[in-house]
Backbone as CSV, one residue per row, in Angstrom:
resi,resn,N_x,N_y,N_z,CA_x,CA_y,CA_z,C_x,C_y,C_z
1,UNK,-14.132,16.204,-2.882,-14.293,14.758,-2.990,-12.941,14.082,-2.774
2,UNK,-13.069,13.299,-2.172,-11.772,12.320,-1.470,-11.494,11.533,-2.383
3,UNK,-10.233,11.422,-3.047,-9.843,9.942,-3.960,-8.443,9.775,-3.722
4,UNK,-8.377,7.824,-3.575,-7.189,7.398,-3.237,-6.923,6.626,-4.404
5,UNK,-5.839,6.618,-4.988,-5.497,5.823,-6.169,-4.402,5.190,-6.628
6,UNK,-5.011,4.151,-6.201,-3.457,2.596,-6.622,-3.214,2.320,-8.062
7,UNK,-1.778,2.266,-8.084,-1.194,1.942,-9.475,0.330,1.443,-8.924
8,UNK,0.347,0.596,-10.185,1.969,-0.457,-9.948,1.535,-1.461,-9.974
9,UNK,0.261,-1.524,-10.127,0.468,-3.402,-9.971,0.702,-3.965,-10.968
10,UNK,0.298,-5.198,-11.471,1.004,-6.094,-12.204,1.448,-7.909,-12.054
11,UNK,1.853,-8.349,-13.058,2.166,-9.493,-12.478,3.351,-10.029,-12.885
12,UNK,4.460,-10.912,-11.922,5.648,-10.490,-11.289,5.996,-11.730,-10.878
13,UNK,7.125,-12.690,-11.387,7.826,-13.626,-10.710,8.258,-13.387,-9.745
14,UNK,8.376,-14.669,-9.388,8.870,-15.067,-8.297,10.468,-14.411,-7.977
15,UNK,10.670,-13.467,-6.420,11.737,-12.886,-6.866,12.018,-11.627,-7.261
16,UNK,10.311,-11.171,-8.076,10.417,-10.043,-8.797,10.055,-8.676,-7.779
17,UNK,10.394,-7.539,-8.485,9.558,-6.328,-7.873,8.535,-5.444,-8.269
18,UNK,7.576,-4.533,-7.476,6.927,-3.796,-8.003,7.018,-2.986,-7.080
19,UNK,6.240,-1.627,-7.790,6.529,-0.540,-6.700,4.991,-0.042,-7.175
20,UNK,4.457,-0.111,-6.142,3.046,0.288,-6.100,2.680,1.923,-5.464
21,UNK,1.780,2.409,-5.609,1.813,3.973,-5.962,0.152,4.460,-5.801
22,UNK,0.317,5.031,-4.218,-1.163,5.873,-3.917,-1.361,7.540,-3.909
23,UNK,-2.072,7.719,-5.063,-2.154,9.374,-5.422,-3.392,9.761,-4.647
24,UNK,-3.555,10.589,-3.726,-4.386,11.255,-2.537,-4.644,12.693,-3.148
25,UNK,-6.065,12.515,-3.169,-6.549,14.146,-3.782,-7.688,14.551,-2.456
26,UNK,-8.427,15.479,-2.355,-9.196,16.169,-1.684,-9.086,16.054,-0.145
27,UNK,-7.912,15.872,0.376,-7.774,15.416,1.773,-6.232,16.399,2.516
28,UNK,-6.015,16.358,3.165,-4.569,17.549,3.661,-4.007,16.412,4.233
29,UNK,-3.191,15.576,2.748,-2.531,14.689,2.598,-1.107,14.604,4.013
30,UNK,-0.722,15.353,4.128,0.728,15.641,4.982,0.311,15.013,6.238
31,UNK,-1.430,15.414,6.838,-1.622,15.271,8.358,-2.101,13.633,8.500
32,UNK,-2.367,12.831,7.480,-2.822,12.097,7.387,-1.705,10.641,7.728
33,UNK,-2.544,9.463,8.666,-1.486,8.373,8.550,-1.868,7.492,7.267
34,UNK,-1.301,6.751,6.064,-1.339,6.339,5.279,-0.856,4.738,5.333
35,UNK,-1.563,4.059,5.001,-1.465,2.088,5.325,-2.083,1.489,3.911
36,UNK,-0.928,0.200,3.704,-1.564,-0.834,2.504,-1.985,-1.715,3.544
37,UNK,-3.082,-2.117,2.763,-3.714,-3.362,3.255,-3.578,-4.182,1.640
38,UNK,-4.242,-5.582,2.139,-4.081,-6.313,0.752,-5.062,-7.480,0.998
39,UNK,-5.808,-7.903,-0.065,-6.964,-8.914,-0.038,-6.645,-10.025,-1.132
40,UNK,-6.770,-11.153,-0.718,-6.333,-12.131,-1.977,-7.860,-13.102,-1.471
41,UNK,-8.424,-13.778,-2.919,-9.709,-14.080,-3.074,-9.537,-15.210,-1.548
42,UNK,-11.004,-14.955,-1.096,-11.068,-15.738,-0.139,-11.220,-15.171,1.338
43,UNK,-10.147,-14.709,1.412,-9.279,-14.046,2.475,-9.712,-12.784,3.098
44,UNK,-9.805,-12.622,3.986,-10.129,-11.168,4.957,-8.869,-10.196,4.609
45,UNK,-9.325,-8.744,4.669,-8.714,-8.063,4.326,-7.067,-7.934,5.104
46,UNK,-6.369,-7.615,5.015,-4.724,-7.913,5.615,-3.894,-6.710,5.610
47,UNK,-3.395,-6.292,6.901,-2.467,-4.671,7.047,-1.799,-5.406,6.397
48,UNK,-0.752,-4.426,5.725,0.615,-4.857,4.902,1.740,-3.727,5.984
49,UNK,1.376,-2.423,5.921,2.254,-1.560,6.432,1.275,-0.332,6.749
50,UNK,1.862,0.700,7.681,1.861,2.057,7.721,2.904,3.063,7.636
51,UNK,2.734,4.559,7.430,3.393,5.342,7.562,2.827,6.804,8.226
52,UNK,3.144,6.989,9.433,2.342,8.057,9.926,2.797,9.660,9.539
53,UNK,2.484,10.765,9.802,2.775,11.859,9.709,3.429,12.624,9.360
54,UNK,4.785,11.696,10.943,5.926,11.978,11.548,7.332,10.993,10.655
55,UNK,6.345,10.338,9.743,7.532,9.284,9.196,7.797,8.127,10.003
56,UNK,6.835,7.889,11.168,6.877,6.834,11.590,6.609,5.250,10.899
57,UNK,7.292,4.327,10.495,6.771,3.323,9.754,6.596,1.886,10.354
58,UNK,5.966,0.782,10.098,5.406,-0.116,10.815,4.876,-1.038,9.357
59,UNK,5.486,-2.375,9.385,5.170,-3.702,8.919,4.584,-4.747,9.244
60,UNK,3.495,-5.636,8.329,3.802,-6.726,8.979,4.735,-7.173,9.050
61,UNK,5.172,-8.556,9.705,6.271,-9.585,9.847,6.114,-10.066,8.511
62,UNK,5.357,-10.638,7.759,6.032,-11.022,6.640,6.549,-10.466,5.414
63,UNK,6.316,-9.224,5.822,6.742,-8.589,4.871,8.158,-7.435,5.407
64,UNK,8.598,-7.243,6.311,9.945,-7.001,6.465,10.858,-7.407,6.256
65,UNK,11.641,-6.563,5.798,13.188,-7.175,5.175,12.880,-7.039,3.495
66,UNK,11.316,-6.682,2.962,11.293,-7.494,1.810,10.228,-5.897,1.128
67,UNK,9.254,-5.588,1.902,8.667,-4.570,1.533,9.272,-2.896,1.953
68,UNK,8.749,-1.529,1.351,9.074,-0.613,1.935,8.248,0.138,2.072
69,UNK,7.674,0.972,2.626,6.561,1.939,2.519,7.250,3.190,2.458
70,UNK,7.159,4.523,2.116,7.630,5.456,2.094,6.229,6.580,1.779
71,UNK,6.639,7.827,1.931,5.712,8.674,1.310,6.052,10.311,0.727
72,UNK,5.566,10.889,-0.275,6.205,12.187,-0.794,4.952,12.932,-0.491
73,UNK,5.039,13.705,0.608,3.849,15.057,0.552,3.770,15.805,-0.065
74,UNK,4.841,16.238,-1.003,4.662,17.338,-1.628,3.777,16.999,-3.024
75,UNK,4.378,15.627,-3.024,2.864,14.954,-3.795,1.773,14.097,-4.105
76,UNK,1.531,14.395,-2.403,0.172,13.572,-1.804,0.283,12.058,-2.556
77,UNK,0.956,11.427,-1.870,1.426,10.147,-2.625,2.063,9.210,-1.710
78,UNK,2.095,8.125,-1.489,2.574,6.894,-1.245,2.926,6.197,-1.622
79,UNK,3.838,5.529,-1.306,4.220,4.172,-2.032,4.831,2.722,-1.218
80,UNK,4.431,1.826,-2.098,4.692,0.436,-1.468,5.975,-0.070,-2.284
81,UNK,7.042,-0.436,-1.700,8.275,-1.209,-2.784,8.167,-2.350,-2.290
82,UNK,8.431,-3.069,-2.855,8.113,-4.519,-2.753,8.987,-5.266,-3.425
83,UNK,10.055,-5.809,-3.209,11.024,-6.707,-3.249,10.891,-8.477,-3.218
84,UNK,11.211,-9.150,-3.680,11.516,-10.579,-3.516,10.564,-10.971,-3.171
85,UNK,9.238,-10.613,-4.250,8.077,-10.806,-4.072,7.731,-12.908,-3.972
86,UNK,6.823,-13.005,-3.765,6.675,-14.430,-3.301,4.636,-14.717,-3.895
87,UNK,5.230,-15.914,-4.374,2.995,-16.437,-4.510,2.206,-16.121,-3.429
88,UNK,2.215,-15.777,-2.485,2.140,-15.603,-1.251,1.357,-13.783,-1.049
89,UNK,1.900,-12.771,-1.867,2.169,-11.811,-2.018,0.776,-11.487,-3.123
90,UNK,0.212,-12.535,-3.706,-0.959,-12.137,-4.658,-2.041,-11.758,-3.727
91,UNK,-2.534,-10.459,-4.271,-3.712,-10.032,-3.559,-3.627,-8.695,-4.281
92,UNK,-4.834,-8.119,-4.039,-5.767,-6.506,-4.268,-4.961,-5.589,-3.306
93,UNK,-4.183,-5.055,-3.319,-3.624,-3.883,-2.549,-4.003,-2.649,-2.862
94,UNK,-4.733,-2.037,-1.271,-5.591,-1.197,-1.070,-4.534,-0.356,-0.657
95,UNK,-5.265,1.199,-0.903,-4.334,1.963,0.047,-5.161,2.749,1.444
96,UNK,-5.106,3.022,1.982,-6.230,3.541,3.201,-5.266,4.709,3.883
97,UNK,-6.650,6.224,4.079,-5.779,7.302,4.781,-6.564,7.665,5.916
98,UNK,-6.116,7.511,7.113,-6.651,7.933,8.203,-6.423,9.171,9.096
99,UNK,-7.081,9.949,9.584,-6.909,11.222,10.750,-8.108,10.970,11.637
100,UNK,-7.689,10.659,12.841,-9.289,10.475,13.651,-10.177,9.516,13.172
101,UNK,-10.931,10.205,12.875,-12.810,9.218,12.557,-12.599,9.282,11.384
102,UNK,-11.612,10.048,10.320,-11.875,10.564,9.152,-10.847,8.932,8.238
103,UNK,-11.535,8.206,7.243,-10.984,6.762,7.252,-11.598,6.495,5.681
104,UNK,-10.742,6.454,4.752,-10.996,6.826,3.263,-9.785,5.092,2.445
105,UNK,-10.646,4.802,1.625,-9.989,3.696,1.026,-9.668,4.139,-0.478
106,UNK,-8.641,3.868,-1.632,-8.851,3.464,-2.921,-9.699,2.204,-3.326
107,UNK,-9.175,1.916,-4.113,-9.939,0.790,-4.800,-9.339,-0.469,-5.098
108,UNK,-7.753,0.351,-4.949,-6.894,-1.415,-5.094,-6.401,-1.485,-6.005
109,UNK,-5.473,-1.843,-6.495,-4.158,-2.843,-8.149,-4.214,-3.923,-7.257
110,UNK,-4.025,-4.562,-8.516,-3.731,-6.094,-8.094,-2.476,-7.070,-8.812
111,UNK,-2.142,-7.247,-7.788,-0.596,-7.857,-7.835,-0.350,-9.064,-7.714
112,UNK,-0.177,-10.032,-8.718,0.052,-11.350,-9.427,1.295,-11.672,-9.314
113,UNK,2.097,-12.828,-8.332,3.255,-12.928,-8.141,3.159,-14.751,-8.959
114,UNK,3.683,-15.059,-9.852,3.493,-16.361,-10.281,5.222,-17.207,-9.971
115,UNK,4.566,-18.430,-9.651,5.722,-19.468,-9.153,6.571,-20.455,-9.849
């Protein structure tokens, strides 16, 4: 059984940081590309970042300079750093792992940036 699992969230001035945190079980975590997305009420779901395989990494624009994605295989894990967070920045952050057709979500923390 496949489970993706977000933790770090919280809620976080303006300014502030969090470091958000996806634990990957039943999947051969290493081959996998790994991406936050993020949903704030209303709103269609939103890439935040990826990190592929190879350590390849990829942002949105508003969040460079300001977010980091990284990842530890040895313990099927991800993570989002998140810096000089902004109101802007509130939303459900998902984590999502992809190989091929094979396309698995968590469930989301949710991250409260107040102004």
């Amino acid at each position: 059984q496949v489970q993706l699992v977000e933790s770090g969230g919280g809620l976080v001035q303006t300014g502030g940081s969090l470091r958000l945190s996806c634990a990957a079980s039943g999947i051969r975590f290493s081959i996998y590309t790994m991406a936050w997305y993020r949903q704030a009420p209303g709103n269609e779901r939103e890439y935040v970042a990826r990190i592929t395989n190879s350590n390849r990494t990829n942002l949105v624009d508003s969040v460079k300079g300001r977010f980091t994605i990284s990842r530890d295989n040895a313990k099927n894990t991800v993570y989002l750093q998140m810096n000089n967070l902004k109101p802007e920045d509130t939303a459900v952050y998902l984590c999502n792992a992809v190989w091929f057709n094979e396309d698995y979500w968590g469930q989301g923390t949710q991250v409260t940036v107040s102004s």
